[in-house]
C-alpha positions in Angstrom: 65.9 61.9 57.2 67.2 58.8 55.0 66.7 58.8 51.1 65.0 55.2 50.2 64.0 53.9 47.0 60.4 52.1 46.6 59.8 49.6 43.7 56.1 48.3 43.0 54.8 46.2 40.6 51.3 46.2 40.4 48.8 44.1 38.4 48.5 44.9 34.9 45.4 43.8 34.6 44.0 47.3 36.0 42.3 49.6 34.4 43.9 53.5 33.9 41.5 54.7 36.9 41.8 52.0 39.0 46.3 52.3 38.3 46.0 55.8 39.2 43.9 54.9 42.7 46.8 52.6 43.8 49.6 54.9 43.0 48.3 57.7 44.7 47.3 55.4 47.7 51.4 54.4 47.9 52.2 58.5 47.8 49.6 58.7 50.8 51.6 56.3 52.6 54.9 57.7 52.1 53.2 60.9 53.2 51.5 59.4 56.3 54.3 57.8 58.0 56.4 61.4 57.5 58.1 60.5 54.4 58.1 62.8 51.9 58.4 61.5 47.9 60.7 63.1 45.6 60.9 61.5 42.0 58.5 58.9 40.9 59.3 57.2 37.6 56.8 55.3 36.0 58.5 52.6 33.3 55.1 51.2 32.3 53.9 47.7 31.6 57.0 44.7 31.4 57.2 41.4 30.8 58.5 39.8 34.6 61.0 37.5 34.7 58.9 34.6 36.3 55.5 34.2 36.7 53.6 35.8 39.4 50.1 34.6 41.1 49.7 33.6 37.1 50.8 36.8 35.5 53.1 37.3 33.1 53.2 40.7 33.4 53.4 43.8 35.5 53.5 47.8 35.8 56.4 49.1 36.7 56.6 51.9 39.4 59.8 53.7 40.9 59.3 55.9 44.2 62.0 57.4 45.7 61.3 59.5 48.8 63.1 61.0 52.3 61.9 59.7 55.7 62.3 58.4 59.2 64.0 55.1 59.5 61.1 54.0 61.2 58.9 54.6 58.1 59.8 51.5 55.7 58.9 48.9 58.0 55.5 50.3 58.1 55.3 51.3 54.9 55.9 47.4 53.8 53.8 46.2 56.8 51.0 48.0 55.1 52.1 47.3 51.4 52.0 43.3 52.2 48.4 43.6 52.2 47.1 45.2 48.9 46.1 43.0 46.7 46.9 44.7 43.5 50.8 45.2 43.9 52.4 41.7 42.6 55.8 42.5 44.2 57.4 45.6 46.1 60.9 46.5 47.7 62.1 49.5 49.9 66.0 49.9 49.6 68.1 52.5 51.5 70.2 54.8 48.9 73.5 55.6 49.6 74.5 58.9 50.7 
């Protein structure tokens, strides 16, 4: 198992109900593709650097998790596709 790092941004413009949805459907697919999270650190709403899909702004969301080296590419496959995350990126940690 290999330690990764997944950043989100998702669309501010969600309401606390719908935020907590969206993160929990991100933990599921950690979870469903054998990864298994560790930390998640939440940093809240930020102003991006650039515009995005015309938002200024973004929630901030920091998984980081063990798994397969298999798992990221289908964890992005699957993240490309929901409409409320602005941006995301799965890095490798060192060991």
């Amino acid at each position: 198992m290999k330690k990764y790092e997944l950043a989100v941004v998702y669309n501010p413009n969600l309401d606390e109900e719908a935020l907590t949805a969206e993160k929990e459907s991100v933990n599921a697919l950690i979870e469903r593709f054998g990864g298994t999270v560790e930390k998640i650190d939440d940093w809240g709403k930020k102003r991006l650097a650039y515009e995005i899909q015309k938002v200024n702004e973004g929630i901030y969301n920091f998984i980081s998790f063990s798994a397969e080296t298999s798992a990221p590419a289908e964890i992005e496959s699957r993240m490309r596709i929901k409409e409320n995350v602005l941006r995301y990126l799965i890095v490798a940690e060192e060991e």
